[in-house]
C-alpha positions in Angstrom: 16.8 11.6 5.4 16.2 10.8 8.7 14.3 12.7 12.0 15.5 16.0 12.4 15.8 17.7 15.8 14.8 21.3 16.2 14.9 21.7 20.0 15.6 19.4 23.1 12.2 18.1 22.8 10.4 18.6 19.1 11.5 16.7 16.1 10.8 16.4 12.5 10.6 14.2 9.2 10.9 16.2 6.1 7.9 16.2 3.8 8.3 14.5 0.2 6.5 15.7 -2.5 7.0 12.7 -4.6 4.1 11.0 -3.3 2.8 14.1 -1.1 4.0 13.0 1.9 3.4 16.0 4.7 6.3 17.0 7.6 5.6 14.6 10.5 6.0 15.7 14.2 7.4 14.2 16.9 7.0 15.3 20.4 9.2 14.1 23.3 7.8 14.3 27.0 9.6 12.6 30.1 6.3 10.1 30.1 5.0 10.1 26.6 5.9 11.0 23.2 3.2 12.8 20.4 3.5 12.4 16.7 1.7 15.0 14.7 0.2 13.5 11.3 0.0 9.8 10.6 1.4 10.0 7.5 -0.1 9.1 4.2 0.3 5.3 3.9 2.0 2.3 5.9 5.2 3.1 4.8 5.3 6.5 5.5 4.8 5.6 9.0 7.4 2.7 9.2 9.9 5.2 7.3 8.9 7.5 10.5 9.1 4.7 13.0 12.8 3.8 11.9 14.0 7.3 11.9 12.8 7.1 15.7 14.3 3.6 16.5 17.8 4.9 15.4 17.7 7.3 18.1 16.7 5.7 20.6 13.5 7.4 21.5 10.2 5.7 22.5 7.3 5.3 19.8 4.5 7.9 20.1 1.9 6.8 22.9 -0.1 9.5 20.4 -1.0 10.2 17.2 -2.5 14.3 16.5 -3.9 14.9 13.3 -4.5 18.7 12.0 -7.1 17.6 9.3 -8.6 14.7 7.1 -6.9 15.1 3.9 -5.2 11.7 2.8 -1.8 12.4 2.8 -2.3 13.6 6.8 -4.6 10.5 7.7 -4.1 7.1 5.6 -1.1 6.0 8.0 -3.4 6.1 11.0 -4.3 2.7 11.0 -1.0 1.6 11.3 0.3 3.8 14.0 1.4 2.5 17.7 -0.2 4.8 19.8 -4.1 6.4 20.5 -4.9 8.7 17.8 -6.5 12.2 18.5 -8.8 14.2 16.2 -11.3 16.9 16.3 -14.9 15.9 15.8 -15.0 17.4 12.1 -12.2 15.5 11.0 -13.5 12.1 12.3 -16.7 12.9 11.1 -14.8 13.1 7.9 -13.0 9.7 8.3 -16.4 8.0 9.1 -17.3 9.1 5.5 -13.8 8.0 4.0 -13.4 4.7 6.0 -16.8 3.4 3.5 -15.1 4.4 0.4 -14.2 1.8 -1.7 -11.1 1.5 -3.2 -11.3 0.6 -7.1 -10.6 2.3 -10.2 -14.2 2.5 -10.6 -14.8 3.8 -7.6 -12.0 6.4 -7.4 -12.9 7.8 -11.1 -16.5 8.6 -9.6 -15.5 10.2 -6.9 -13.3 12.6 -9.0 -16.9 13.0 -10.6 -19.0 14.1 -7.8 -16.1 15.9 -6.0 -15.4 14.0 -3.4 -12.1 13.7 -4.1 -9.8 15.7 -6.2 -7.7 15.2 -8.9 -4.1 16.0 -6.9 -5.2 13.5 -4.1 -6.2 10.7 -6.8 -2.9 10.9 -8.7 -0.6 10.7 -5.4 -2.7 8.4 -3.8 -2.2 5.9 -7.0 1.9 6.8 -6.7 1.8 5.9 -3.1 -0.5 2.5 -3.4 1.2 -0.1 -5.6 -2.2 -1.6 -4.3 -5.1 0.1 -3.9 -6.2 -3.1 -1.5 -3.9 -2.0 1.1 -5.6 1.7 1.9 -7.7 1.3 5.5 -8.9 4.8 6.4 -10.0 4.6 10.4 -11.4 7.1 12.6 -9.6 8.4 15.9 -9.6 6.7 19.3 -9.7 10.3 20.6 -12.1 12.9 19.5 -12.0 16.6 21.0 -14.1 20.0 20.3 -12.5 22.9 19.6 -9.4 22.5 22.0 -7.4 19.5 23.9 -4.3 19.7 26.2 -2.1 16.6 26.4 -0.2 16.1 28.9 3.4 14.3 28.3 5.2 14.6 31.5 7.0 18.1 31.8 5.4 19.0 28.9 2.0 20.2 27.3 0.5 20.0 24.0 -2.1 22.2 23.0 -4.7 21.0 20.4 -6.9 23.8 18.7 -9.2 23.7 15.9 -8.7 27.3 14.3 -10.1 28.9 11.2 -8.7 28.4 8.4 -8.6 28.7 4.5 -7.5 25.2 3.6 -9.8 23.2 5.8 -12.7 23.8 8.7 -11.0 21.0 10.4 -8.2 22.3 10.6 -6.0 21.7 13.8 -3.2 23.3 15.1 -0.6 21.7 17.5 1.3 24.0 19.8 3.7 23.4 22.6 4.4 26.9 24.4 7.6 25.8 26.6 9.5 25.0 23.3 7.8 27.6 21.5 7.0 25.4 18.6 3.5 25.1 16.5 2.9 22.7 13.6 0.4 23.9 11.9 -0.4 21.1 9.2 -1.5 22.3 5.8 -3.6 25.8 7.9 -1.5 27.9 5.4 -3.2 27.0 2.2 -6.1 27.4 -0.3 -8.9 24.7 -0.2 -8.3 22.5 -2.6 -11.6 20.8 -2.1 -13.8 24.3 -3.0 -12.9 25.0 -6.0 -9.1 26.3 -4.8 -10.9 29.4 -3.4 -8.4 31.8 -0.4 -11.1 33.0 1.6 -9.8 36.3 2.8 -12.0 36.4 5.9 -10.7 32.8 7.0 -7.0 34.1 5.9 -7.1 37.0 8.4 -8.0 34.8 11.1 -5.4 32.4 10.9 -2.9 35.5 10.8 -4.3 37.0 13.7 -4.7 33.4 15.3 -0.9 33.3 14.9 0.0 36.6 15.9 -1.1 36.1 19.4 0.8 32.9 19.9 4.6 33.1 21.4 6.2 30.9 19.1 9.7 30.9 17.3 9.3 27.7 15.0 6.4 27.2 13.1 6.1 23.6 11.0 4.2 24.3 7.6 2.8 20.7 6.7 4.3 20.5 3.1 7.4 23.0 3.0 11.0 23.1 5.6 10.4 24.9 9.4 9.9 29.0 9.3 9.9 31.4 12.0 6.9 33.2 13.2 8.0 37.2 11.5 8.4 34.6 8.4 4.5 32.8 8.0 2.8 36.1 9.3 4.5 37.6 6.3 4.1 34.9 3.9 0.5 35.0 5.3 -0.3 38.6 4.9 1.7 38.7 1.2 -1.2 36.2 0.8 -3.9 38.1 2.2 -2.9 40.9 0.2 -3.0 39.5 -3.0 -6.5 38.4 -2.4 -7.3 42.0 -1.4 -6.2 43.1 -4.9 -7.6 40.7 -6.7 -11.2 41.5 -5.0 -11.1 45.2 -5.6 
């Protein structure tokens, strides 16, 4: 499957959880264009690239990433345009870009927990070679917020709190009332799956006050807003429960 369009200016590659391969963004301005993600390899990114060339539209002059995790960041070094991060999540890619990539290496790391073992087993579908993974930091690093400016169009950039990540990044363009919110939605996998119910209710609330009508989950098909503040607080009450 190709790029899917959702409005005049916001389109969308489908996630594949074959290989955990997150949705990827694609932002059209009348100057530049914004991808959101990098993908999670390479090939992720040229399978992007091509769905863009068949419709004639420009390669992204930007890259926006919502967090570190792998499957969101491993494509960066292959992308076209400047890529943008927050300073938690190149802080994070500092750390990864020193990794080394060996059986060895990637077993220890599993160990110490560093890594997990979801990420491990994906990243070892995706790789045929583990040679060919070259984890880079961001040409653009923000705090807390960033507006990008594509000509006729703005693109908000805002590290929120979340459960899944404290990198997390949001990316929200008011005139077509779209947000992607990368993987915002879920548990950290990296702290012992914990749903922190304090981080939870922020997001929700975070969401509530945004005018939006699509919202782009990172691993799962578009929903509308009434449709992840739901799925949110069905969340955030099951949590509740559990606690009491």
């Amino acid at each position: 499957m190709g790029l899917r369009k959702v409005t005049q200016r916001v389109y969308y590659l489908i996630n594949d959880r074959e290989t955990d391969r997150p949705v990827l963004g694609y932002i059209k301005g009348d100057k530049y264009a914004l991808m959101v993600d990098a993908g999670n390899s390479k090939k992720h990114l040229e399978k992007f690239n091509d769905s863009i060339e068949k419709l004639n539209l420009r390669l992204p002059d930007y890259v926006a990433i919502t967090h570190w995790h792998w499957d969101h960041t491993y494509g960066m070094h292959s992308v076209t345009g400047k890529t943008i991060a927050c300073e938690i999540t190149n802080e994070q890619l500092k750390v990864m870009s020193k990794w080394k990539w060996t059986d060895d290496a990637m077993k220890k790391r599993l160990l110490t927990g560093e890594d997990i073992e979801f990420a491990d087993t994906n990243i070892r579908k995706e790789y045929e070679n583990l040679n060919d993974i070259n984890v880079v930091p961001a040409d653009i690093v923000f705090k807390n917020n960033l507006e990008v400016e594509l000509g006729g169009l703005k693109v908000i950039l805002k590290n929120v709190v979340s459960p899944h990540s404290k990198d997390s990044v949001i990316v929200y363009i008011p005139e077509e009332r779209v947000v992607f919110i990368g993987d915002a939605y879920g548990m950290d996998y990296y702290n012992n799956c914990e749903y922190n119910a304090v981080k939870l209710e922020s997001l929700i609330n975070m969401l509530g006050g945004l005018e939006f009508d699509v919202c782009f989950p990172g691993h799962s098909s578009p929903i509308n807003k009434t449709e992840i503040i739901e799925y949110l607080k069905s969340q955030y009450n099951k949590i509740s429960v559990g606690n009491e």
